[in-house]
BADRENTI-61810 format. One record per residue (C-alpha): residue number from 1; residue in one letter; x, z, y. Coordinates in pm, 1 decimal, m for minus. Layout:
N
   num   residu          u          w          v
   NUM        A          X          Z          Y
...
This chain:
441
   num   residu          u          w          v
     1        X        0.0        0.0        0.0
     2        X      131.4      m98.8      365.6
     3        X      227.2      155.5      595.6
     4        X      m70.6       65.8      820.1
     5        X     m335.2      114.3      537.7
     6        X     m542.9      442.0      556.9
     7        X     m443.5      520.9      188.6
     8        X     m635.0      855.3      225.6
     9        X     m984.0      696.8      355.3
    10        X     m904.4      479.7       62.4
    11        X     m898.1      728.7     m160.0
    12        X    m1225.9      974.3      m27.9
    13        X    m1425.1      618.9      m51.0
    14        X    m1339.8      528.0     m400.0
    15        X    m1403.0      956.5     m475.1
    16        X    m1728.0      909.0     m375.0
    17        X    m1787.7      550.7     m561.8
    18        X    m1909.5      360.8     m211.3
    19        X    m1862.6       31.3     m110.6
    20        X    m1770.5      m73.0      222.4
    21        X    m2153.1     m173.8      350.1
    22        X    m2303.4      134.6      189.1
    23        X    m2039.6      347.4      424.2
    24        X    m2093.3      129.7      694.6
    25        X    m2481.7      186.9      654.8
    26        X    m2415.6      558.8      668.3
    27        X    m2259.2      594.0      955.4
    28        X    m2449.1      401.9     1128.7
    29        X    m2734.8      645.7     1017.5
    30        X    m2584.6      956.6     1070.6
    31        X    m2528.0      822.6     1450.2
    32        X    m2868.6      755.7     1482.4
    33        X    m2974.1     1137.1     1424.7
    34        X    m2666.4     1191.3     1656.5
    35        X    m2899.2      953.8     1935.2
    36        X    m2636.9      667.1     1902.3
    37        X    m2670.7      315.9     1846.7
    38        X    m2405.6      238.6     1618.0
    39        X    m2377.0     m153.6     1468.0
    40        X    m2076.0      m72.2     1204.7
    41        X    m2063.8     m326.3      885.6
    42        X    m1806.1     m438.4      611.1
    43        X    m1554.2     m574.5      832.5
    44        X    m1524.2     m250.6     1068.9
    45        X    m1468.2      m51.1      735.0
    46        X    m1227.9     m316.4      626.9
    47        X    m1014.0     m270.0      979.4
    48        X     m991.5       90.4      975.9
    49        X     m883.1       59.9      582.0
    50        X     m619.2     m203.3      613.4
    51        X     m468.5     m290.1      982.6
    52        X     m396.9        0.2     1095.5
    53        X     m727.6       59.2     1310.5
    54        X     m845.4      394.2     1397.5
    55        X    m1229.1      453.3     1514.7
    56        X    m1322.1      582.3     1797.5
    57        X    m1285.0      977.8     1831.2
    58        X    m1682.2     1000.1     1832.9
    59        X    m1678.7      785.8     1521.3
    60        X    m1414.3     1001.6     1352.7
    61        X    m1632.7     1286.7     1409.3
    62        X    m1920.0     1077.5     1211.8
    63        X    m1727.1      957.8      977.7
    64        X    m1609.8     1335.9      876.1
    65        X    m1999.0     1445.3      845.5
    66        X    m2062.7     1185.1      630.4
    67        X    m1770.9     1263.3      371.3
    68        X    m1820.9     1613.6      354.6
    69        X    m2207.0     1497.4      335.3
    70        X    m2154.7     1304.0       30.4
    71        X    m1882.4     1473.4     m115.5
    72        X    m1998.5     1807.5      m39.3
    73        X    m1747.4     1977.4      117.4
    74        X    m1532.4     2017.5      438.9
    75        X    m1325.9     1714.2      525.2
    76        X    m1058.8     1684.8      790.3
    77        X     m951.2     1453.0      997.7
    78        X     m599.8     1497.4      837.8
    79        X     m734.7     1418.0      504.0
    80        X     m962.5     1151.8      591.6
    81        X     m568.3      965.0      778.9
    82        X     m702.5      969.9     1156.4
    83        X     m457.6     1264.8     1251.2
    84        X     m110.3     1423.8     1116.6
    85        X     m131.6     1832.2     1042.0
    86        X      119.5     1841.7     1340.4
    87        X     m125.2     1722.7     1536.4
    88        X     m431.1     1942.5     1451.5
    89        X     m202.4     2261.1     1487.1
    90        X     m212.6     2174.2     1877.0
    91        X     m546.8     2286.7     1904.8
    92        X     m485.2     2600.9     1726.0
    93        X     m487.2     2804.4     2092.4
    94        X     m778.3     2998.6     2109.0
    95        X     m827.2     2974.7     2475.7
    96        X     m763.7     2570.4     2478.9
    97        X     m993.0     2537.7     2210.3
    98        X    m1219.8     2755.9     2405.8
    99        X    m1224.7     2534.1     2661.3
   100        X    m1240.3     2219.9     2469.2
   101        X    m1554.8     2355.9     2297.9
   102        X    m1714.1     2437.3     2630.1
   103        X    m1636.2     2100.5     2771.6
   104        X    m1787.9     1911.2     2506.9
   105        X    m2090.1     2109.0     2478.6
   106        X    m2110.1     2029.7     2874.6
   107        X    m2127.4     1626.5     2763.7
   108        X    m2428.3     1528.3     2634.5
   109        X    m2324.2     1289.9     2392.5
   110        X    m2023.9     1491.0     2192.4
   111        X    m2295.6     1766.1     2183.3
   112        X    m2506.8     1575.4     2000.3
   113        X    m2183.5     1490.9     1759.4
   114        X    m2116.6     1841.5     1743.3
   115        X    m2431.7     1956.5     1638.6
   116        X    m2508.7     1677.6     1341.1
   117        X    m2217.1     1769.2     1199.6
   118        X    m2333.9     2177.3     1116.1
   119        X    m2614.8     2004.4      916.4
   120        X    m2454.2     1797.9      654.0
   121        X    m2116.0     1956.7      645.6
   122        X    m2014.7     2214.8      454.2
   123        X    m1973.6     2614.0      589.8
   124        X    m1660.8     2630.9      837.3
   125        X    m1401.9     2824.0      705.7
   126        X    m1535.1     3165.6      898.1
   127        X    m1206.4     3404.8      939.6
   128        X    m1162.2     3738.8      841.3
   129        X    m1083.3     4029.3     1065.5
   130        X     m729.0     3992.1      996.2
   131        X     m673.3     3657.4     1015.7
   132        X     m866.7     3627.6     1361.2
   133        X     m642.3     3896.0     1502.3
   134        X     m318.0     3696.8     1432.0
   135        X     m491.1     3390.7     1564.6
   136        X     m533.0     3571.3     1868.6
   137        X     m191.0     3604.9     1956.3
   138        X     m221.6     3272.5     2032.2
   139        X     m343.1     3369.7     2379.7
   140        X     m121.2     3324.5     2707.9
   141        X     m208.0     3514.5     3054.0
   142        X     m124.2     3299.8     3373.3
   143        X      114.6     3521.2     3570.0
   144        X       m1.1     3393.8     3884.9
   145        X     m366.5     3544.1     3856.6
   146        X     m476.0     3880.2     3826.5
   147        X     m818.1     4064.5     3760.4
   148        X     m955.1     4408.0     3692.7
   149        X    m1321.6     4531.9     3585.8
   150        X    m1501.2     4405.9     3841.5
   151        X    m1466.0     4046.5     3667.0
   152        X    m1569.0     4201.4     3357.5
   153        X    m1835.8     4303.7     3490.2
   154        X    m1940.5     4028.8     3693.8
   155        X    m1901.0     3863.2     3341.9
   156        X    m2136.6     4092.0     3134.6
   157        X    m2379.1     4070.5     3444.6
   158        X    m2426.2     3689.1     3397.9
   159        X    m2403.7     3709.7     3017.7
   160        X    m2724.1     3969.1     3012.8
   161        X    m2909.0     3759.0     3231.5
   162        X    m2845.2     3479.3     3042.4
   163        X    m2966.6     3644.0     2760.4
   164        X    m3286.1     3719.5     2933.4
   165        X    m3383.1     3348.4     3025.1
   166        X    m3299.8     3306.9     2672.6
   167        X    m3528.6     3552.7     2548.6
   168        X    m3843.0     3386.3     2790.7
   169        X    m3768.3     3064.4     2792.3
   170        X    m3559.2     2935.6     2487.2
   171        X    m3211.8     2781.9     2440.4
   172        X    m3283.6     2453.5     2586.6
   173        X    m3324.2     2628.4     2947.0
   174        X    m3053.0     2878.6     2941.3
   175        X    m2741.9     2726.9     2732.7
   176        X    m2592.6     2464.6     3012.1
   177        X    m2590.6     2753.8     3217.8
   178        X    m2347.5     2947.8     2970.2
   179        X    m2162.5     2676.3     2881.2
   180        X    m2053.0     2570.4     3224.4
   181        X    m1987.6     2948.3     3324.9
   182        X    m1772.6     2978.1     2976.6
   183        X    m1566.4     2690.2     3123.6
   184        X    m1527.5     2780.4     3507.7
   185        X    m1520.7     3164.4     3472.4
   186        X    m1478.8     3277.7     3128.2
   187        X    m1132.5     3081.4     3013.2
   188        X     m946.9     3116.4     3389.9
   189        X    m1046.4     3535.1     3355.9
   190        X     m905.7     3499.5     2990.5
   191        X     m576.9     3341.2     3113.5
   192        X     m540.3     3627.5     3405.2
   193        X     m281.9     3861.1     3385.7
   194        X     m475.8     4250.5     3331.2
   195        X     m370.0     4582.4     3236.3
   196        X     m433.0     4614.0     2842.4
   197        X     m789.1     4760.9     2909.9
   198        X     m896.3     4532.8     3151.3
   199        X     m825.7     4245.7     2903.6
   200        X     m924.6     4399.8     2540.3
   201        X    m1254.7     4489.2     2781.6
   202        X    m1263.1     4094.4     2934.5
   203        X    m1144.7     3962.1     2567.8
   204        X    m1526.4     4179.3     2458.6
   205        X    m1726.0     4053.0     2704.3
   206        X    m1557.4     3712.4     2661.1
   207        X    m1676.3     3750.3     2272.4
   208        X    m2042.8     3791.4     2329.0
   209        X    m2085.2     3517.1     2597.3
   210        X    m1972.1     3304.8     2280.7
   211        X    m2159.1     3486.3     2054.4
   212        X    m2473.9     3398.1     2267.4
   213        X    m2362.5     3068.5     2361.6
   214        X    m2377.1     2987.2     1972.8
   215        X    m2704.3     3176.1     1926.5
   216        X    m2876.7     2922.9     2199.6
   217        X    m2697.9     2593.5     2028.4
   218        X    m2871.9     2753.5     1712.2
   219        X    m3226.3     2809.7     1881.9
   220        X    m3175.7     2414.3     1972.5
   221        X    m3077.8     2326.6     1577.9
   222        X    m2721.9     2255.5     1688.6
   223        X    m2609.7     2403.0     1380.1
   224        X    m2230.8     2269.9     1407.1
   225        X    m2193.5     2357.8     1721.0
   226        X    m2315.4     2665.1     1698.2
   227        X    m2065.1     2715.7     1424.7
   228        X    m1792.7     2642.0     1667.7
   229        X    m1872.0     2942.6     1926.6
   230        X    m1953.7     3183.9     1638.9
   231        X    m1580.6     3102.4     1579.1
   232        X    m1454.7     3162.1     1857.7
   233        X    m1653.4     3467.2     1953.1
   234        X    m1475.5     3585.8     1628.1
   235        X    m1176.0     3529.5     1726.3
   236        X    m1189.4     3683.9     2104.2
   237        X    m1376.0     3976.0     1900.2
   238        X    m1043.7     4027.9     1695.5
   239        X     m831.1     4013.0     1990.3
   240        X    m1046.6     4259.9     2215.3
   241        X    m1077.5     4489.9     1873.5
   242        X    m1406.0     4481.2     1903.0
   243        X    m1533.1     4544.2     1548.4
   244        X    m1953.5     4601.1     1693.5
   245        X    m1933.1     4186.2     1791.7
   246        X    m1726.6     4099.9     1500.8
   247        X    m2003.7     4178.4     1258.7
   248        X    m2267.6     4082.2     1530.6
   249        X    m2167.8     3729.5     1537.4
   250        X    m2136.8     3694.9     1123.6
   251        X    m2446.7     3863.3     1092.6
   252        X    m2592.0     3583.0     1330.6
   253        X    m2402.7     3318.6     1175.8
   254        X    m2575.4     3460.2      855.1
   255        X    m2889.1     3427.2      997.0
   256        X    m2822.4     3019.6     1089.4
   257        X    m2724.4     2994.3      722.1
   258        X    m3094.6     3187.4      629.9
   259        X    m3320.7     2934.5      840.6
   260        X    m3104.1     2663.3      672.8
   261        X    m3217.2     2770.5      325.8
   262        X    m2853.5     2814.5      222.2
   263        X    m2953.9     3163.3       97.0
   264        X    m2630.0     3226.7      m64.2
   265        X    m2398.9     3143.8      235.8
   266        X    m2603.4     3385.1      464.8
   267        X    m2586.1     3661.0      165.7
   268        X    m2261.0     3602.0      195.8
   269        X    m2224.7     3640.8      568.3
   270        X    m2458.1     3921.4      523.0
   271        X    m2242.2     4129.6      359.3
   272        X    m1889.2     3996.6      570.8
   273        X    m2081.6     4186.9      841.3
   274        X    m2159.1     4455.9      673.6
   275        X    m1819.5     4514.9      536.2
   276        X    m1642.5     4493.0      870.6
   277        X    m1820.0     4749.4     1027.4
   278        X    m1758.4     5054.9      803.4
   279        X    m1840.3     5302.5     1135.9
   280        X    m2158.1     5155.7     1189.1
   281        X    m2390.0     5350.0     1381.2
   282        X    m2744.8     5429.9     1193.6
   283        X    m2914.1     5177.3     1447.4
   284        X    m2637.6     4896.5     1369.7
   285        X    m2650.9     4996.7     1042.9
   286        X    m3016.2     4949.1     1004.8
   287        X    m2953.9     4565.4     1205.4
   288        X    m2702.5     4493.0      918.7
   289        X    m2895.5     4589.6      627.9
   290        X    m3241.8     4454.8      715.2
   291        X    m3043.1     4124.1      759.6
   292        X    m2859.9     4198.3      397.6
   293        X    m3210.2     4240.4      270.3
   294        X    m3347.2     3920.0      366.8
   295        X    m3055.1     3707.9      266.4
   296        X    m3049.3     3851.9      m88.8
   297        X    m3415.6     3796.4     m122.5
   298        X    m3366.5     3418.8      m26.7
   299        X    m3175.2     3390.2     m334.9
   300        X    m3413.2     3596.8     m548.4
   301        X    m3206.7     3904.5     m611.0
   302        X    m3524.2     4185.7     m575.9
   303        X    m3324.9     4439.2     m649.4
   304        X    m3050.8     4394.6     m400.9
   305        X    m3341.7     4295.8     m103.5
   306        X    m3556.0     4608.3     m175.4
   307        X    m3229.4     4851.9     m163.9
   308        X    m3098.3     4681.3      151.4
   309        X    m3446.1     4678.3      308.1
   310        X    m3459.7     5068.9      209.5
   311        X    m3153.5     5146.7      361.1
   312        X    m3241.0     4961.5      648.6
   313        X    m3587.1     5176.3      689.4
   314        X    m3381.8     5485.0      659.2
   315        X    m3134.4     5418.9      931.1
   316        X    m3388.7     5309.1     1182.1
   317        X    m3553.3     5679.7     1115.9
   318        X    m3230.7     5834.2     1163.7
   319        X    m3170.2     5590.8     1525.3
   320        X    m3513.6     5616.7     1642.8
   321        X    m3470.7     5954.3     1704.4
   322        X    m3146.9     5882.9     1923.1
   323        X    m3131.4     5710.5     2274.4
   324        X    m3234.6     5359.7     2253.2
   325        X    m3116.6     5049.5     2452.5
   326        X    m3321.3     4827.8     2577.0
   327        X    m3353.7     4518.0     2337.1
   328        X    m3118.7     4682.2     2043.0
   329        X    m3251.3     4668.9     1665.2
   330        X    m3588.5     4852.7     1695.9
   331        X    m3906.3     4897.3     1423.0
   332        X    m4028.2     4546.2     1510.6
   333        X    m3722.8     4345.9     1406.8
   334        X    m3740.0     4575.9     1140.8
   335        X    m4116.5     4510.1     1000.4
   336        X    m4001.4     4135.0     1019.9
   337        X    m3717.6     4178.9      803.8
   338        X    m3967.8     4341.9      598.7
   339        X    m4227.1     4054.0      580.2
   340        X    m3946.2     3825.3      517.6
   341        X    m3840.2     3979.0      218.7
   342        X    m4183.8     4032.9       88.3
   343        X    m4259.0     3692.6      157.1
   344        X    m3945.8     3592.3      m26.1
   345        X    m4021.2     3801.2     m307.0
   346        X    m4376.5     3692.6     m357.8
   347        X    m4629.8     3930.5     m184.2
   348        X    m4808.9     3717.3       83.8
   349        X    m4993.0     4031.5      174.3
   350        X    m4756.2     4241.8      233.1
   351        X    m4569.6     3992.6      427.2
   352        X    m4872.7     3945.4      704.6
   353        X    m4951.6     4303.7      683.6
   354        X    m4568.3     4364.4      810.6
   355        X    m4557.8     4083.7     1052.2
   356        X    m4915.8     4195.6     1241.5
   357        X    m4681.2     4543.9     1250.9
   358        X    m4399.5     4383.4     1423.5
   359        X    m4635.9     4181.4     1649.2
   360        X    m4792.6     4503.3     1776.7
   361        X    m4471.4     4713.1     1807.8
   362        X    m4268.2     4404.4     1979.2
   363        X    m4180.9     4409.4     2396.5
   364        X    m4377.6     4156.0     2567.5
   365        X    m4091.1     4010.2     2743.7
   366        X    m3968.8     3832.8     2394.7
   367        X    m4185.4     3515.9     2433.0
   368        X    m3998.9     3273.8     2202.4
   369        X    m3968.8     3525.2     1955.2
   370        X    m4312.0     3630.7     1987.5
   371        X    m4398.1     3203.0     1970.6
   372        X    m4204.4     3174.7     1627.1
   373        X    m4306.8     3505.0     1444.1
   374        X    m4649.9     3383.4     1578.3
   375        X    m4679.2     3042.1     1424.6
   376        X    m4504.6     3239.8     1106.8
   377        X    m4795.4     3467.3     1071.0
   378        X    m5036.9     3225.2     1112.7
   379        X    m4853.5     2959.2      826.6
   380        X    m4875.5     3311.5      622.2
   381        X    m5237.8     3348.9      673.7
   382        X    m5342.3     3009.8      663.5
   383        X    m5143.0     3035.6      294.3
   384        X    m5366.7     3294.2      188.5
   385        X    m5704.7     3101.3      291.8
   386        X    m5773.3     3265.2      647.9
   387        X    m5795.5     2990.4      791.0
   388        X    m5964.2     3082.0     1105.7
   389        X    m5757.2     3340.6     1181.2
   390        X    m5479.1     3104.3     1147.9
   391        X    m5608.8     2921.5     1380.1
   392        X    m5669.5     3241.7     1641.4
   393        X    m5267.5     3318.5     1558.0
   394        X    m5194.4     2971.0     1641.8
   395        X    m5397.9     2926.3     1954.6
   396        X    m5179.8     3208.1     2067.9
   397        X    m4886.4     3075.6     2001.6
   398        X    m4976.5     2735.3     2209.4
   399        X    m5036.9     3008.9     2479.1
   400        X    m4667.2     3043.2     2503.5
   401        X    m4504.5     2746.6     2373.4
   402        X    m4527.3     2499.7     2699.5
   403        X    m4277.1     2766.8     2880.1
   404        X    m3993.8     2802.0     2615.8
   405        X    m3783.3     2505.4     2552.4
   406        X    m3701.1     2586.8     2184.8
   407        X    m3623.9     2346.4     1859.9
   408        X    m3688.1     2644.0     1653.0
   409        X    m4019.1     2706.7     1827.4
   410        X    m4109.3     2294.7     1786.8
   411        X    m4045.7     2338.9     1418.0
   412        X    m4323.2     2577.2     1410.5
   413        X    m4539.8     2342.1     1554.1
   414        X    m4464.0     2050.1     1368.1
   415        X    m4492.2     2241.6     1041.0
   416        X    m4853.1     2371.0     1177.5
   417        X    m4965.3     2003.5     1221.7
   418        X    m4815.4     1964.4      859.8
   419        X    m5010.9     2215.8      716.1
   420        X    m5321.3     2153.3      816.3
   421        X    m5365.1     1790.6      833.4
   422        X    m5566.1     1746.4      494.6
   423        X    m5749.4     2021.7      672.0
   424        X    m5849.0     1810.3      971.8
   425        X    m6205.2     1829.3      881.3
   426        X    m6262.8     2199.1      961.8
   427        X    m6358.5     2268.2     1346.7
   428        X    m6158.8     2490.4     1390.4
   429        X    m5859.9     2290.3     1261.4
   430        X    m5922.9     1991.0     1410.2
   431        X    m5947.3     2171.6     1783.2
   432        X    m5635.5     2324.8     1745.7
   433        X    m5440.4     2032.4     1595.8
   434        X    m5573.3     1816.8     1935.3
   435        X    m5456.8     2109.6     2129.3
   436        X    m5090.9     2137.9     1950.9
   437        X    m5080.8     1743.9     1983.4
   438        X    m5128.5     1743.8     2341.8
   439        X    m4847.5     1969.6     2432.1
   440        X    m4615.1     1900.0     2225.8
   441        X    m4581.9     1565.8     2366.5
């Protein structure tokens, strides 16, 4: 083979038993999910195979999905020939792939790369607390720049307002808004030279502005790039040694894994969480477990989801008689957990009993959670034959869903109009399905 030849596209190709069309077909398909109009055929295969040719970088990042789509796992760019190792350990920096990640997310059409790619490639590597710590010695200050807690703070002021726009409106409103301030703020603050508990304290806050810039890509199915700040907000977690964020952002990245059906990678994550927070408070405790709980009884292990969801019923005893912040783990989240699992495990009952619970116990400020868990309890109830009080769940829902700008919320919907369509028939079916259709236009 020449020198120019890809030899190692060559070889994933003939691993997975394609032709050069049928590759050419699917990466023209995976663009279209991406929102790209991509025209690729035999010859473009041929060219990047034999002459020397490399795609474009947003075709290399298609490309990759579609490998690890079809062979199901991770491939790199290094293994599929478009880039040495020497070249991939350039990006290695936490802070300049901080800002990369931010950058991208800020352009509409990598983001749309980005976040393809979570849903047909395998899980990222996710490091361990060790191994993020030594990747955070990675990180530079700028001596020219100083700053002390008052950027910190400024920092944690905008991330908790973020957080509520979130909360009301959905991840579609409030995520450009983190992104960009991630990029202008965020990374220069990170490069600033501090005393060592300024920036362990601006490395923390740095953490959860990830962490909740990767929840918000989630809420808008941007699985891959969600991925990418969940690792990152591990990694500034390591450095800060800030063990509470650590396990909050694998217990969310469990929770990604959970919607996705991959029960046994959010088990998995589950328990990473769990594990790295041995000092665990009983209210963080209870957060961990109930999410442990629902994981295991994705993949059908009852025993495992009923201990989990007892331990997490007996710390939330112990913490609600503590001091409780304002939007922490509290008996709502709880009873969901709980109608998960029974839902999982089989009792439809029990399930809508405990979701009514967590309706009435829930702050009024959550509107897209109280949309989702909504439209849940209705799909539950319309499962069990009520339908008209399905319907009364559902109208309820619509109440709320024109002001959040959510893909999770949307996926409600469309599974409502799903559901019910051979039911169109039925009054009070057919009213709300008009109703659903007209604002979800």
């Amino acid at each position: 083979m020449r020198a120019d030849q890809n030899a190692a596209l060559t070889g994933l190709l003939d691993e997975l038993g394609w032709k050069h069309g049928q590759f050419a077909r699917a990466i023209n398909s995976a663009g279209t999910r991406a929102g790209l109009r991509l025209k690729y055929d035999e010859s473009s295969v041929s060219h990047w195979l034999n002459d020397g040719t490399l795609p474009r970088r947003k075709t290399q990042d298609l490309i990759l999905v579609v490998l690890a789509r079809g062979l199901g796992r991770p491939v790199t760019a290094v293994e599929a020939g478009f880039a040495t190792t020497s070249a991939v350990a350039t990006d290695a920096d936490t802070l300049t792939g901080l800002a990369e990640l931010g950058r991208a997310d800020m352009d509409p059409s990598r983001r749309a790369l980005m976040g393809v790619a979570g849903l047909y490639a395998a899980t990222m590597a996710i490091p361990g607390w060790q191994e993020a710590t030594s990747r955070s010695k990675l990180i530079r200050a700028n001596p020219h720049t100083r700053i002390g807690m008052r950027e910190v703070e400024a920092v944690t002021a905008m991330t908790e307002q973020v957080s509520a726009l979130d909360d009301q409106f959905g991840g579609r409103f409030a995520r450009p808004m983190a992104a960009a301030f991630l990029v202008n703020t965020i990374v220069p603050y990170l490069h600033a030279e501090a005393t060592d508990e300024v920036r362990a304290a601006m490395l923390s806050a740095a953490s959860d502005h990830c962490y909740l810039t990767g929840y918000m890509a989630m809420d808008e199915r941007l699985d891959g790039l969600a991925d990418r700040y969940y690792a990152k907000a591990l990694e500034l977690a390591a450095a800060a040694g800030d063990r509470l964020t650590f396990c909050t952002t694998l217990r969310g990245m469990s929770v990604m894994h959970g919607d996705l059906g991959d029960g046994a990678t959010a088990l998995r994550l589950a328990d990473d969480a769990s594990s790295a927070s041995p000092q665990a408070s009983p209210r963080m405790r209870a957060f961990l477990a109930g999410q442990q709980a629902h994981a295991a009884s994705i993949v059908g292990d009852r025993a495992v989801a009923l201990q989990r969801i007892a331990e997490a019923e007996a710390s939330m005893e112990k913490a609600e008689s503590q001091a409780k912040a304002f939007g922490s783990y509290d008996p709502s989240a709880l009873n969901y957990h709980i109608s998960q699992v029974r839902y999982e495990l089989g009792d439809l009952n029990g399930s809508i009993r405990s979701m009514e619970e967590s309706h009435r116990l829930r702050e009024p400020i959550f509107r897209r959670t109280r949309v989702r868990y909504g439209a849940m309890l209705a799909e539950r109830k319309f499962e069990a034959g009520r339908i008209e009080e399905a319907c009364v769940e559902w109208h309820r829902a619509l109440d709320d869903f024109p002001l959040v700008q959510s893909a999770r919320c949307h996926d409600r919907i469309d599974a409502m109009l799903a559901m019910t369509g051979p039911f169109h028939r039925n009054t009070h079916v057919r009213e709300l399905r008009q109703r659903a259709t007209e604002q979800a236009r």
